[in-house]
Every structure is written in structure tokens, then in C-alpha cells.
C-alpha positions in Angstrom: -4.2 38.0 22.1 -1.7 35.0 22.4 -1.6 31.8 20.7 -1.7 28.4 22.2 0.6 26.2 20.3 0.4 22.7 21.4 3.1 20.0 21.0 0.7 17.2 21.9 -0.6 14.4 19.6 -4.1 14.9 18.0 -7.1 13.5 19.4 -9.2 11.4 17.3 -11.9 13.8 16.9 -9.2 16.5 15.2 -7.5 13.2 13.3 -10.8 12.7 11.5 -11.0 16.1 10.5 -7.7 16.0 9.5 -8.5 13.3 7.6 -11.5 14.6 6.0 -9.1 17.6 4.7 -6.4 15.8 3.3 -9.1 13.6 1.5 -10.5 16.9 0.1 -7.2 17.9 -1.0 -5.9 14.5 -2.7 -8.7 14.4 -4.9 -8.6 18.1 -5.9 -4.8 17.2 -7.6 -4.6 17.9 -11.2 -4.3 14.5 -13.3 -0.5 14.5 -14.0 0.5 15.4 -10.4 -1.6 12.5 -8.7 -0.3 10.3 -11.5 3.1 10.9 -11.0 3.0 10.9 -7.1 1.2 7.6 -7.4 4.1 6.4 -9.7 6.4 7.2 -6.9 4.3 5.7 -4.1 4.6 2.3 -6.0 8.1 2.4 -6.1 8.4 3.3 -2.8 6.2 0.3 -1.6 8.5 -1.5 -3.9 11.9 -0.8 -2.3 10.2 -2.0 1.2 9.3 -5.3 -0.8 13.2 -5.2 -2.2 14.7 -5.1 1.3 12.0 -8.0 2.8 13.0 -10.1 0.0 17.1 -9.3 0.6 16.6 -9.7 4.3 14.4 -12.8 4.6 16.5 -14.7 1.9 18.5 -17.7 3.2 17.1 -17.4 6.6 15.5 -21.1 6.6 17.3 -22.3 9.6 15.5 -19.6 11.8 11.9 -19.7 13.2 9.4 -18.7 11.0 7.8 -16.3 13.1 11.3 -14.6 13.9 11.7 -14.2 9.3 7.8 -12.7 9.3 8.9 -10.4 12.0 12.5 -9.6 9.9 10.4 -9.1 7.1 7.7 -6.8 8.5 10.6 -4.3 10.3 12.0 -4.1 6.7 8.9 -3.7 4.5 7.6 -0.9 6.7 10.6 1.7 5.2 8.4 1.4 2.1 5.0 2.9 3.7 7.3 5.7 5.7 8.7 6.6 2.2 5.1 7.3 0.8 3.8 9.2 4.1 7.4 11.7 4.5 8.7 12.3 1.1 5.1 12.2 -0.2 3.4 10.2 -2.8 -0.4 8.6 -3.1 -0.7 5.3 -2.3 -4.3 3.3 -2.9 -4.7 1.6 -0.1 -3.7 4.5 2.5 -6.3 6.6 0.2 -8.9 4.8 1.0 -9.5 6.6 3.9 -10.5 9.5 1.1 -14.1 7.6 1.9 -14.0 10.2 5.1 -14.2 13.1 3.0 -16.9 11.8 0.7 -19.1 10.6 3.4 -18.7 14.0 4.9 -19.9 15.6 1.7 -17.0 17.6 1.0 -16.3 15.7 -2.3 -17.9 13.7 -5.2 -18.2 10.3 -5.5 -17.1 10.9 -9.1 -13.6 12.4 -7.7 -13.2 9.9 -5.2 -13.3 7.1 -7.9 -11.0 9.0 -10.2 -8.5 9.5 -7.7 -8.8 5.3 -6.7 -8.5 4.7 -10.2 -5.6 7.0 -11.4 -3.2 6.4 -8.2 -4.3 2.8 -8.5 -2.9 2.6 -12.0 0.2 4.7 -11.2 1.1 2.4 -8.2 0.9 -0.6 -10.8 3.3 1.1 -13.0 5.3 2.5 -10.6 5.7 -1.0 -8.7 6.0 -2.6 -12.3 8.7 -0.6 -13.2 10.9 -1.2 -10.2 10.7 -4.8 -10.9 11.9 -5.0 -14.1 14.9 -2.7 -13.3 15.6 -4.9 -10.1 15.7 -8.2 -12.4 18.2 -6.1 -14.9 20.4 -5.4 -11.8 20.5 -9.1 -11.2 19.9 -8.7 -7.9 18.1 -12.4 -7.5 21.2 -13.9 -8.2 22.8 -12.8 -4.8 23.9 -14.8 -1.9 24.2 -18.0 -4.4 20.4 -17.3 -5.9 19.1 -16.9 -2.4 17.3 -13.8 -3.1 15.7 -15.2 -5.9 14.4 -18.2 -4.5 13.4 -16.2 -2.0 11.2 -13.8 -4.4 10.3 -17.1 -6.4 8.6 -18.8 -3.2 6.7 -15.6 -2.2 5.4 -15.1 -6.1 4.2 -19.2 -5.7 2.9 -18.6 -2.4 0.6 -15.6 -3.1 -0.4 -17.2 -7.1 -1.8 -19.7 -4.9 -4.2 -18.5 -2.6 -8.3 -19.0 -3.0 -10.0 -16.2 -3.9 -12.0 -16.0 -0.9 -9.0 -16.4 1.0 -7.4 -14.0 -0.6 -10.3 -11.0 -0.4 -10.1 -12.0 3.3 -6.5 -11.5 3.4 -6.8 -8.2 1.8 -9.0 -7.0 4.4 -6.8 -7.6 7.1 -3.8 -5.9 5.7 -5.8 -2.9 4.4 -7.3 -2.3 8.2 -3.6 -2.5 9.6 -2.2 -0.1 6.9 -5.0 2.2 6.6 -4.5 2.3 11.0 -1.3 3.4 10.6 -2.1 6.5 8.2 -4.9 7.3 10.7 -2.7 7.7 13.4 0.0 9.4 11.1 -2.9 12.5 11.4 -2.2 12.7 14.9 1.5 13.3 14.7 3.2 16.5 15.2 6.3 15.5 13.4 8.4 12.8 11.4 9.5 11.1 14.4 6.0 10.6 15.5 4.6 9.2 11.7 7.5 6.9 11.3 7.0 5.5 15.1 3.5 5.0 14.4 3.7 3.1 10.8 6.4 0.9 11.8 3.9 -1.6 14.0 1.1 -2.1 11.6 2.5 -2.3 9.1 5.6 -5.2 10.6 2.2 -7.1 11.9 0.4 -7.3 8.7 3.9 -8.7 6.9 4.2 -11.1 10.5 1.0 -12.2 9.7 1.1 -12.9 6.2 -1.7 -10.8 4.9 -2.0 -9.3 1.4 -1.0 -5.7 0.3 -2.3 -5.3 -3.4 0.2 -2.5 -4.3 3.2 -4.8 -2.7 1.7 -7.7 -4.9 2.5 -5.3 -7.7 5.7 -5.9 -7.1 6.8 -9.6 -5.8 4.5 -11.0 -8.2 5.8 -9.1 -11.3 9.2 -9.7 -9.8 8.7 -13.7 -9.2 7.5 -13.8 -13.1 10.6 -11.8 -14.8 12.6 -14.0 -12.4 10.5 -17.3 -13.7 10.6 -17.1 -17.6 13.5 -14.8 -17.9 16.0 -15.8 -15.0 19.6 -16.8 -16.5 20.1 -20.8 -16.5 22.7 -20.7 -14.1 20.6 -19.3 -11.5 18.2 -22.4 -11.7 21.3 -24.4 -11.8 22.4 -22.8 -8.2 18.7 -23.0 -6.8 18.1 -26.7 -8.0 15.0 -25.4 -9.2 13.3 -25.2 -12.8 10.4 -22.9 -13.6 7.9 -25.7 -13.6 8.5 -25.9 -9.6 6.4 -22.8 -9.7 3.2 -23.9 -11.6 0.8 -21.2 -9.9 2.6 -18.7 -10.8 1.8 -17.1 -14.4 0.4 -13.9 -15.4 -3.1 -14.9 -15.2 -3.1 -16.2 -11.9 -1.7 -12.8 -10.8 -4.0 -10.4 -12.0 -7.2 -12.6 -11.3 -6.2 -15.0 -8.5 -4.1 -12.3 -6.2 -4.3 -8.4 -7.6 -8.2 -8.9 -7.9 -9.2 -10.3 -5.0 -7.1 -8.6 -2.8 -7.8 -5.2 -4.2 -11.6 -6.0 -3.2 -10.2 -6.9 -0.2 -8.1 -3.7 0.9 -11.2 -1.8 0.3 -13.1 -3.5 2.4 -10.6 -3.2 4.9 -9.5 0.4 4.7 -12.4 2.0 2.8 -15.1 0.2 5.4 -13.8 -1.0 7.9 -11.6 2.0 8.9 -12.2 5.1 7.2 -16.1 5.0 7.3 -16.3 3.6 10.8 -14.5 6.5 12.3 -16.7 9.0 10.1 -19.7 7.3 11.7 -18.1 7.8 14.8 -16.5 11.5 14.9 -18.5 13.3 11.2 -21.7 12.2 10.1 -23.7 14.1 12.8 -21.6 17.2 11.1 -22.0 15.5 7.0 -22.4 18.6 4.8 -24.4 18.9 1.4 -22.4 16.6 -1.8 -19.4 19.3 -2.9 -19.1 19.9 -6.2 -15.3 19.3 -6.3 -14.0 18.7 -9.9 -11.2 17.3 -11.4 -8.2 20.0 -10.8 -10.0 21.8 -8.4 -8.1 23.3 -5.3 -8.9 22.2 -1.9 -10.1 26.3 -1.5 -12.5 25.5 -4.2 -13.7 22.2 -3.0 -14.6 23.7 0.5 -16.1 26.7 -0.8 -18.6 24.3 -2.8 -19.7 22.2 -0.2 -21.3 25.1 1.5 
């Protein structure tokens, strides 16, 4: 009997299955592994947020809109990193709603894969910042880069909180899009085609990324209260030109309200509207899938 073996992009009605298994088999990982792979994906989402910084720095003399685009381009290396080598990003695995809704996991291992990979992203993302301030990078281009990272850490410290869960919403949809369509490619040519434009319009557009806010912000700080004097001194600047941003206003005037809003975005807005759409007439009974479990296992129990 021969195979048909199809080059052609998936339809959304095999995407959301897709989808539905490769939520069934993130939250089977074992602890360590998730943890790790989560470490990675912040770091990976950092380097995107290295070369926006890099690239945008010292561009003031060209349109704004023409920097948000430079910006975006750059940034989206960071989400192709997390979807080809591999890693487990938050906000791309709250599309692991799909496989919950379907019944095919527990809401218990839906949470604790949010809640480890969300943890490994911060120290992931946390780490790369404080080995980009040892390299000194901010200090290139006469303290360009710096200023650079400096005005984005002000900029995002200073947002309303309402403005900032709406923000959130926004760049969780676009991001959580692009790892949608990543289910239909065939291969790596097709994933890193598809993630380039959402992810370039959510930087264009100036929404906010809670694991990329692990990094400027965290970057902006070390660069604030630990920067060398002679930096200031080439940026005319002192550390009191940036009075929003301080630890506090990170974690509860950005990471929290953004967070609330990527999950809105991505969680809702995305991954539950096209498993209304494609899965819940086919919704099977809760699984039983536990902590470790293999994706074999996690199938088997939600029959």
C-alpha cells in the first residue's frame, strides 16, 4: 500500500492538533529538563534583546518608525533560537491551554509547567544580563548602547499598570501567532519565515514581552547603580535621570502586569479560541498526566 507524503503546509485543523500534542508532551518533561530548557529559552530571548539594543543605539537621527522596525527584524533571532534549537519559552507555552481544554492534561501540569519555565526564563534572562554588563558592552559606540538600554529600562518602569496588562496582551497574541503557525511548517525555512513578522510587529509597535522585560530591565538596573563613572560622564547623564527605574517598579509596575497580560493574550485570546474553533466538539475526559510522565502515558490516560 503506498504512502502519501505531502510537502504542503498544515491546515489549521492538523495545526491545532499539533498543537494539542506538543502541549501534551511539554508538560509531561521531567522537572530538571523543562527547567533547563527554560533557562535556555531566556537566554535566547535575551540575545534578541542584545542585538535590538546594539542595533537601535545611536540611531536618533532616523525616523522612529524605521528604529521600531530595525529593532523588531533584530529581536526576532531570539524567538527563532527558542523554536529550532529548542527551549520552553512562557509566553509561546501558553498555547499548552489547547491541550488542557482538550482534556489531554491536568490543570495541575499545565500550571507547573507555567510556573517552572516561567522561573527558568527569569534566570535564564537574568543571567545573560549580568554577564553582558561584565563584558562592558554598554559602553560601546561612546556609551550609545547603554543609553540605549537605559532609555528602554525608563521607558517600560514607567508604564500604568493598566497600560501595561494591555500591552502585554498585544504582544502575547502576535508571539503566540507566530508559534501557531510554526505547527504548520514542514521545515526550518518555513518556522523562521513565519516568526520573523510577528514578532518585528509587536517590537514596531512597542508592546510588552514579559520574558524580554527579563532582560532590558535587569540590564537597564546593573547598568544604573553599577555603570562605571566614565560612562555617565560620556552619556551626560546621571542615574537620577532615570527615577522610574528601580527594582520595585520592575517586578510590580512591568513583570506583573505584563505577565497578566501575555496570558490573556496567548492563553485566551489565541490558544483557547482556536480550541473552540477546531477541538472542543472532540474535548476528551481530564487525563491524568503527572509530573514526569511521557507523552505515551499522558495519551493512554486520557482515554
Amino acid at each position: 500500500m503506498s504512502v502519501e507524503i505531502s510537502f504542503d503546509a498544515l491546515m489549521p485543523p492538523a495545526m491545532a492538533n499539533k498543537a494539542t500534542e506538543t502541549g501534551v508532551r511539554k508538560a509531561s518533561l521531567d522537572g530538571a529538563s523543562m527547567l533547563m530548557l527554560a533557562v535556555l529559552a531566556g537566554a535566547f530571548i535575551a540575545m534578541g534583546a542584545i542585538f535590538a539594543t546594539t542595533v537601535s543605539a545611536g540611531c536618533a537621527s532616523l525616523p522612529y518608525g524605521i528604529v521600531r522596525l530595525l529593532s523588531g527584524l533584530t529581536f526576532s533571532i531570539g524567538l527563532i533560537m527558542v523554536i529550532v534549537a529548542g527551549s520552553e519559552l512562557f509566553t509561546g507555552n501558553n498555547l499548552i491551554v489547547m491541550a488542557f481544554a482538550s482534556g489531554r492534561i491536568t490543570l495541575s501540569a499545565l500550571l507547573r509547567n507555567w510556573i517552572i519555565v516561567y522561573l527558568g526564563n527569569f534566570l535564564g534572562s537574568l543571567a545573560t544580563a549580568y554577564l553582558m554588563f561584565l563584558t562592558k558592552q554598554y559602553t560601546f559606540g561612546n556609551g550609545a548602547v547603554g543609553l540605549t538600554a537605559l532609555n528602554i529600562g525608563e521607558a517600560k518602569t514607567s508604564l500604568e499598570f493598566i497600560q501595561a496588562i494591555a500591552l502585554g496582551v498585544f504582544c502575547n497574541a502576535l508571539v503566540c501567532i507566530a508559534v501557531w503557525m510554526c505547527f504548520s511548517a514542514r521545515n526550518t525555512v518555513d518556522k523562521i519565515l513565519t516568526i520573523i513578522p510577528p514578532i518585528s510587529a509587536f517590537v514596531a509597535a512597542g508592546f510588552e514581552h514579559s520574558v524580554a522585560n527579563m532582560y532590558f530591565i535587569p540590564m537597564a538596573l546593573f547598568i544604573k547603580y553599577m555603570g562605571a563613572p566614565k560612562f555617565f560622564e560620556a552619556i551626560q547623564k546621571t542615574p537620577a535621570d532615570f527615577p522610574h527605574l528601580t527594582w520595585g517598579n520592575f517586578f510590580f509596575a512591568n513583570l506583573l502586569p505584563v505577565t497578566i497580560g501575555n496570558i490573556i493574550g496567548g492563553a485566551l485570546m489565541v490558544g483557547l479560541v482556536y480550541w473552540f474553533i477546531y477541538l472542543r466538539q472532540a474535548r476528551q475526559p481530564s487525563a491524568k498526566t503527572t509530573p514526569g510522565a511521557t507523552q505515551t502515558e499522558a495519551v493512554v490516560h486520557s482515554r
